[in-house]
NUSE-558277 format. One record per residue: residue number from 1; residue in three letters; y, z, x of N, C-alpha, C in turn. Coordinates in steps of 0.001 Angstrom, whole numbers, plus 524288, in hexadecimal, padded with zeros to 5 digits. Each point is the difference from the previous one (the first is absolute). Example, Ala and Ser with C-alpha at 12.3 -4.5 7.8 and 13.67 -1.06 7.14 Angstrom:
2
PT    n  res  nnorth    nup  neast  canorth   caup  caeast  cnorth    cup  ceast
PT    1  ALA   7E9C6  81E78  83386    804A6  80000   7FC86   804B0  80000  80384
PT    2  SER   8041A  7FD30  7FEA2    804A6  8003C   80334   80442  802DA  7FCFE
***
This chain:
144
PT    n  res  nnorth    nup  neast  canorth   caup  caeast  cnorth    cup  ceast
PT    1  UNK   57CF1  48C08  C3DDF    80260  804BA   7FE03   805DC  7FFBF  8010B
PT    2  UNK   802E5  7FF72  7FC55    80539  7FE96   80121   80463  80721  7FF3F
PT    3  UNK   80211  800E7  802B0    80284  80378   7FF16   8065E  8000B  7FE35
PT    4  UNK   801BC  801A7  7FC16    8051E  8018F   7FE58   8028E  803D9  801F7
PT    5  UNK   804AF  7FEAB  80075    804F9  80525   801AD   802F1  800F9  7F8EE
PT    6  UNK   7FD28  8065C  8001F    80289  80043   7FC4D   8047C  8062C  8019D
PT    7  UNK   8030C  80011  7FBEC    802D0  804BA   80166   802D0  80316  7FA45
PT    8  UNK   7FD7D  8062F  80159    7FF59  8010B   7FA47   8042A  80503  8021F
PT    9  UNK   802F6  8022F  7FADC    80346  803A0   7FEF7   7FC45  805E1  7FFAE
PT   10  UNK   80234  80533  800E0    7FDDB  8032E   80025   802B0  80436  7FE70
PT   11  UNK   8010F  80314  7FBDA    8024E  80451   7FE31   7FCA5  80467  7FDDD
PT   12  UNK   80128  80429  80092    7FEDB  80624   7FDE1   804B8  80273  7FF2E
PT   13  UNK   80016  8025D  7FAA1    80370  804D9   7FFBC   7FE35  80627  7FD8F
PT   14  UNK   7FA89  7FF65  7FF76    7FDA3  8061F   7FEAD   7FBE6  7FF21  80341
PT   15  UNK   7FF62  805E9  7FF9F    7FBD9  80270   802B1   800FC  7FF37  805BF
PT   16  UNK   7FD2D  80002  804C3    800C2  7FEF1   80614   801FB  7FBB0  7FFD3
PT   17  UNK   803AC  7FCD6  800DE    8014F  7FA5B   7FF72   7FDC1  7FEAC  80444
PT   18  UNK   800B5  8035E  8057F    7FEB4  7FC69   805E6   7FA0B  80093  7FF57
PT   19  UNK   7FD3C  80365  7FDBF    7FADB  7FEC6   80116   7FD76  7FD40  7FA70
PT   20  UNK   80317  7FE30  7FCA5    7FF1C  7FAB4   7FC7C   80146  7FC68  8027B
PT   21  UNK   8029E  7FED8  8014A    80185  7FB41   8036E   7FC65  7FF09  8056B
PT   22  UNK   7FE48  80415  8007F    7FC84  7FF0F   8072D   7FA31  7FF15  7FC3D
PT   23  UNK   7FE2E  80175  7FCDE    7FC6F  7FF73   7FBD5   7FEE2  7FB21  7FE99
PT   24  UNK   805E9  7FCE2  7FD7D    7FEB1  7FB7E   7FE47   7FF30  7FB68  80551
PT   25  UNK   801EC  802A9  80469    7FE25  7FAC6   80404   7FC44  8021C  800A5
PT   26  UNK   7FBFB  8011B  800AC    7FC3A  801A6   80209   7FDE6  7FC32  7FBC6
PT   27  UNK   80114  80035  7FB31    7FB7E  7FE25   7FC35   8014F  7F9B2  7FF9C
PT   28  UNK   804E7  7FF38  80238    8004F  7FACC   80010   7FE85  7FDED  80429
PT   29  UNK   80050  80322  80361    7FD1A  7FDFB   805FB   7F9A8  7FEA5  7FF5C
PT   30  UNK   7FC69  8038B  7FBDE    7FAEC  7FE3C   7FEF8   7FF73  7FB7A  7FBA6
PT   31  UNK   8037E  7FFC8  7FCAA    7FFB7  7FD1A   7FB90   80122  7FBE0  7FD35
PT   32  UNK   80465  7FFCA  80622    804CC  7FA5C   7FF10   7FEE6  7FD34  80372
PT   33  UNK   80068  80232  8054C    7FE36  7FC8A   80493   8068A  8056B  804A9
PT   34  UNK   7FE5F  7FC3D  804E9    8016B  804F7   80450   806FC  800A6  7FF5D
PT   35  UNK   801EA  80122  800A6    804DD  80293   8004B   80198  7FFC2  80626
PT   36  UNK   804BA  7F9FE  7FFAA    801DC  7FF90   805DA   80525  800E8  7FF7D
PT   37  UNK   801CA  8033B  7FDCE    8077A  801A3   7FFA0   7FFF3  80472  7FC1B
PT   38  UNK   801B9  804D6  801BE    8024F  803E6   7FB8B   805B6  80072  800A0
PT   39  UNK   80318  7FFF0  7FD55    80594  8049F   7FF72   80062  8041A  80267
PT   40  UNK   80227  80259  7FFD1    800EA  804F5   7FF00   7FFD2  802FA  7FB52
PT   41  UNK   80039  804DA  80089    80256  800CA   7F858   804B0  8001F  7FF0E
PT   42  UNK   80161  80029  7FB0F    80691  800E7   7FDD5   7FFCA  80209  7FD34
PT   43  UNK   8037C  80490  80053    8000D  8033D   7F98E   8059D  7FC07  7FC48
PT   44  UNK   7FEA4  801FC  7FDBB    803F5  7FB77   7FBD9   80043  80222  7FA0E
PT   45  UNK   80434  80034  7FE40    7FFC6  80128   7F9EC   7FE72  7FE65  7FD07
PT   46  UNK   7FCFF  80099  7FBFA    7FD17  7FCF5   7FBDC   8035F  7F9CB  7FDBD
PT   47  UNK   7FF13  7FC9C  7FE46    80275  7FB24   7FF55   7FE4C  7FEC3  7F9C1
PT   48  UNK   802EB  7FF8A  7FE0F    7FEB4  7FF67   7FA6A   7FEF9  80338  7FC2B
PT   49  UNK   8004F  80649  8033D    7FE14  803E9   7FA18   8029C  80478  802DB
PT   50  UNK   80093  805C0  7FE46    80161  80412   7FFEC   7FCD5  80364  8029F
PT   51  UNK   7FF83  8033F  80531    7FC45  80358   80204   801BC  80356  8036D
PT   52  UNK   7FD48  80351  7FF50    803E8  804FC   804A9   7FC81  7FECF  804B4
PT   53  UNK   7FB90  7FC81  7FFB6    7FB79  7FEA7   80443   80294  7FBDB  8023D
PT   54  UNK   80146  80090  805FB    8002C  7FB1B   8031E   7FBFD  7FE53  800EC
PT   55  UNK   801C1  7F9E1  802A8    7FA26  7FE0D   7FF20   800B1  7FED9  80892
PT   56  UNK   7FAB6  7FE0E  8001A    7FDBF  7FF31   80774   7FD7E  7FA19  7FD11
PT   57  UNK   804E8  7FC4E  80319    7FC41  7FA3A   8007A   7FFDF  7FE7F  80552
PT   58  UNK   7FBA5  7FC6E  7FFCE    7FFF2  7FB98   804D9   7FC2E  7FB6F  7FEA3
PT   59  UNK   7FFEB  7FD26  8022B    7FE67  7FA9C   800EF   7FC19  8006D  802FD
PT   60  UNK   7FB30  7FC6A  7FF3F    7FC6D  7FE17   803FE   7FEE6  7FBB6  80139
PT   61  UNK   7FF43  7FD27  802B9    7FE6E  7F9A8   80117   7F7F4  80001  800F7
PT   62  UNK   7FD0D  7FDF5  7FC2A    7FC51  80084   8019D   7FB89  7FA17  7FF60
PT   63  UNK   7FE4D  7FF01  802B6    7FCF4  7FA94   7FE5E   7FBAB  80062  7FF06
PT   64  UNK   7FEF1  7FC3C  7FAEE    7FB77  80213   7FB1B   7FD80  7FAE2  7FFE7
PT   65  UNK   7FB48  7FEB6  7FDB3    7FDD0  7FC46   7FD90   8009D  80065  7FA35
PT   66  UNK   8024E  801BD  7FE34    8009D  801C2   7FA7A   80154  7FBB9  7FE4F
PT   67  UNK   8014A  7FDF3  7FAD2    80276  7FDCF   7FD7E   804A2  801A4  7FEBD
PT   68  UNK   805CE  7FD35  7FCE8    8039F  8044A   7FE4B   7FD2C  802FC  7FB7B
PT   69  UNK   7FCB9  7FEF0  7FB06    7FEC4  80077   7FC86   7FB74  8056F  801B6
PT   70  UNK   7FCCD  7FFA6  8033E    7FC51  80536   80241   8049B  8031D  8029B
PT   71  UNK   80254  7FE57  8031A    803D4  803E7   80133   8021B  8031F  7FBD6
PT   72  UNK   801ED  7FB44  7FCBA    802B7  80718   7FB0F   7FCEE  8035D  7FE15
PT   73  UNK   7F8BF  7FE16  7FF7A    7FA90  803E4   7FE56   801F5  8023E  80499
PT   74  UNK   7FF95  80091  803B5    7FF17  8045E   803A0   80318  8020A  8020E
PT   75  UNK   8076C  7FFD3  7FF16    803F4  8019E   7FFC8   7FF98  803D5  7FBA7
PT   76  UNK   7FF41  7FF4E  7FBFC    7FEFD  80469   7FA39   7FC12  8026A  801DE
PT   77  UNK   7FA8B  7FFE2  80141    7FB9C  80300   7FFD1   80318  803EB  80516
PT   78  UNK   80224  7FDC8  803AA    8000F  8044F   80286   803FD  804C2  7FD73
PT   79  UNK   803B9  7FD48  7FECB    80457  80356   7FCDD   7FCDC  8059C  7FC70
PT   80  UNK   7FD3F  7FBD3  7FCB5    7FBE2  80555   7FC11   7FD8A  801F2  8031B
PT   81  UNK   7FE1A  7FF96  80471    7FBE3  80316   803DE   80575  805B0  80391
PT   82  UNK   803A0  7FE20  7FF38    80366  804E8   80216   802BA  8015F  7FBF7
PT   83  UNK   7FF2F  8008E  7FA9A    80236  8032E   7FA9B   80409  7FD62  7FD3D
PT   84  UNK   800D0  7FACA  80127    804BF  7FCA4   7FE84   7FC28  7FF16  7F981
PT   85  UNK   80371  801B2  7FC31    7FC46  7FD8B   7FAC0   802CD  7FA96  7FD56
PT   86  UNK   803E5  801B5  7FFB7    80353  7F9F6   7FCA2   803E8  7FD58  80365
PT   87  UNK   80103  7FC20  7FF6C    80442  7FE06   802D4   8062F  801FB  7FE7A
PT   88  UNK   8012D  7FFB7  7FCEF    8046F  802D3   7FAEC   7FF84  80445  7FC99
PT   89  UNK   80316  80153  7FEC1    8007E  80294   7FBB4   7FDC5  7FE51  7FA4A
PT   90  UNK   7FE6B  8042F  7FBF8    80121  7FC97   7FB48   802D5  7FF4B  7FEFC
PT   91  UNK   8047A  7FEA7  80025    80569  7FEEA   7FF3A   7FF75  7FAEA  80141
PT   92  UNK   7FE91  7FD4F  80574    7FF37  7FCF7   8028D   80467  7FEE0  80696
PT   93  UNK   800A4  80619  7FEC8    803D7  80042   8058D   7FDD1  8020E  805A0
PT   94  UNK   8027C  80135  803E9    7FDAF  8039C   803EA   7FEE3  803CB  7FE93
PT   95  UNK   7FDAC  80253  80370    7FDC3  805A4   80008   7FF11  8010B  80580
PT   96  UNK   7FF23  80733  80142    7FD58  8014A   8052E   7FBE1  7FE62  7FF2F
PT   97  UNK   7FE51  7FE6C  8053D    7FB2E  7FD45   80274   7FD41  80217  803FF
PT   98  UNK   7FAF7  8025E  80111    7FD95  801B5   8057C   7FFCA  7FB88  80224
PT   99  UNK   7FDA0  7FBC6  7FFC7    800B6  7FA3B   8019F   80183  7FB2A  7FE15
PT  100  UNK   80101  7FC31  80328    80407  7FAD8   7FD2D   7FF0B  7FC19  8044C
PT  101  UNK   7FC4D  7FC73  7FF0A    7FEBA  7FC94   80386   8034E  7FABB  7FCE8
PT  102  UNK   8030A  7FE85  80451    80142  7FA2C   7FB8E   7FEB8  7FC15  8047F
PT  103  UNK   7FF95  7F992  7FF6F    7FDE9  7FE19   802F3   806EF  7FB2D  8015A
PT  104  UNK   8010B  7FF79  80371    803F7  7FEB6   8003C   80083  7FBBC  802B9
PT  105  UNK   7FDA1  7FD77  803E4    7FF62  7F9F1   8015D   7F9AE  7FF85  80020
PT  106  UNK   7FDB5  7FBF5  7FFD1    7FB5D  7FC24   800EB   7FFD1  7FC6B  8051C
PT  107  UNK   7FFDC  80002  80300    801F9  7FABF   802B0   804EA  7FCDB  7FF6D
PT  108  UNK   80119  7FB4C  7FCD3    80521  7FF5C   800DF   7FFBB  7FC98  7F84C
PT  109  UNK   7FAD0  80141  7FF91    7FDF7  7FF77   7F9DE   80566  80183  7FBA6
PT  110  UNK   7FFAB  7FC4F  7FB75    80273  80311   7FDA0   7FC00  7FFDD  7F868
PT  111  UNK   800C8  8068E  7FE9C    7FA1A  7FFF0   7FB42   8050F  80214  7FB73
PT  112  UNK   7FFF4  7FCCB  7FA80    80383  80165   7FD47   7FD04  800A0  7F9AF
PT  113  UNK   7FC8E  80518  7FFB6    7FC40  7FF31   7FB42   802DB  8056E  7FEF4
PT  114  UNK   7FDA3  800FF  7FA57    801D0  80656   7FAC0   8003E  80479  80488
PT  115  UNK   7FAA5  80138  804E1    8004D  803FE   8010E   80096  8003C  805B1
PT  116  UNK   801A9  7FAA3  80321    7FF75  80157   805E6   80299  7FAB8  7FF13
PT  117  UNK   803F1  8025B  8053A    80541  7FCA9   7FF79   800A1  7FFA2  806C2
PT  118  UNK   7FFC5  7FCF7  801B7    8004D  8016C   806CA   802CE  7F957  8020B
PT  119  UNK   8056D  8033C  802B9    80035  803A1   80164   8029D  802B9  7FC95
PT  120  UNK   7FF6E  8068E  8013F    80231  80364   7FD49   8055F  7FF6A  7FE38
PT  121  UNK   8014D  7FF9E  7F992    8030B  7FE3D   7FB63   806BB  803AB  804C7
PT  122  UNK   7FE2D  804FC  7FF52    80369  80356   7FFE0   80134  8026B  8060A
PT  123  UNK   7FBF3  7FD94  80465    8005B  8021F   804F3   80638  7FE86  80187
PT  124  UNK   80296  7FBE1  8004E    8051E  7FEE8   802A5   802C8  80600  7FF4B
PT  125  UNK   80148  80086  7FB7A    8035F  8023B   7FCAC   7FF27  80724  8026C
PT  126  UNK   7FC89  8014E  80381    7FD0B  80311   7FEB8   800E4  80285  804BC
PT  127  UNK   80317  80339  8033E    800C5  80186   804A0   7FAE4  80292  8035D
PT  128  UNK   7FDF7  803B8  7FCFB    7FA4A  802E8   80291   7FA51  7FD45  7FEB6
PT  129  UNK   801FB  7F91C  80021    7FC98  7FD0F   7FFF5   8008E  7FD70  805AF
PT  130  UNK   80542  7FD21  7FFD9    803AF  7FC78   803F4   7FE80  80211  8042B
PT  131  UNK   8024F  80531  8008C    8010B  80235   8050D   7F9A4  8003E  80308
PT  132  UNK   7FCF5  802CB  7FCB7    7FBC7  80014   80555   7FD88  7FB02  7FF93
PT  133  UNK   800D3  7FCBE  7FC9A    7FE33  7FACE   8006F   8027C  7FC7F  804E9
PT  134  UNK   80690  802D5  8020E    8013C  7FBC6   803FA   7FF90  80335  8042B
PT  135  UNK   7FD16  80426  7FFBF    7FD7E  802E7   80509   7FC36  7FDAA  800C5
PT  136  UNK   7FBE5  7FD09  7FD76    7F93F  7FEA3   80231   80157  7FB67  80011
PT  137  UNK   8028F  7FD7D  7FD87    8009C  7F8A4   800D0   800A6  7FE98  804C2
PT  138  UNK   7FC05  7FAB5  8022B    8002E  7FF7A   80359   80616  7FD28  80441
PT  139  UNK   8015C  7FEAE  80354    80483  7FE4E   800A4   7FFA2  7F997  7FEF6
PT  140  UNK   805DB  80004  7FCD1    8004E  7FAC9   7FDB4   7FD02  7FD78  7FC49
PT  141  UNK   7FCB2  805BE  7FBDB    7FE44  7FEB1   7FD44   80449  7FF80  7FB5A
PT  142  UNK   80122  7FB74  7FD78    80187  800DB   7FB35   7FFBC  80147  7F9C2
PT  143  UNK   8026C  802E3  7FD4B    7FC69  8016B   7FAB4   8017C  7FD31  7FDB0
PT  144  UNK   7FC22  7FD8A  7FA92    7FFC1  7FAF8   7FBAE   803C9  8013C  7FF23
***
């Protein structure tokens, strides 16, 4: 049984954000595998679209037997299981989100297919990704 360190992104900006967010670990803690590093939260302004909703992210570090490929099934299922319906807009832009799981390293893997891209395309760039990401990293861990 081989286990992965994976570490996935975590945002809400409607409805309770802190108890979407305490929600989605819980469900990733049964569904992904255990959860050995959280963040904190961050409120942070929406990134890419227009909202009077701030958003609450953080990071988790959790080790899975998953695959990357089951991981994104069960990164989405949980999303729809806390009211998340589309990823975008029809437009094909952002939108508010009750949840936003993105999956942001694998191990030290790198997956470059249409719908799962790891590591995460857009995490560098991305401050209320970075930041609680270099809160749980371990020391002298370096990112790809």
């Amino acid at each position: 049984m081989e286990l992965h360190t994976v570490y996935l992104g975590l945002g809400s900006n409607m409805d309770n954000r802190t108890e979407k967010l305490n929600q989605a670990c819980e469900k990733i803690e049964k569904l992904v595998g255990h959860i050995v590093r959280q963040s904190a939260f961050y409120e942070t302004e929406p990134w890419g679209f227009e909202s009077d909703n701030s958003f609450l992210n953080a990071v988790v570090c959790c080790l899975t037997q998953l695959s990357p490929r089951q991981l994104l099934r069960v990164t989405q299922r949980i999303e729809r299981q806390l009211g998340r319906r589309q990823k975008t807009g029809p437009d094909g832009v952002y939108h508010d989100r009750p949840i936003d799981i993105d999956i942001l390293l694998y191990d030290d893997i790198h997956v470059d297919e249409p719908d799962l891209i790891i590591p995460h395309p857009r995490m560098f760039i991305r401050s209320f990704v970075m930041d609680p990401l270099r809160e749980i990293l371990p020391p002298g861990q370096e990112l790809p």
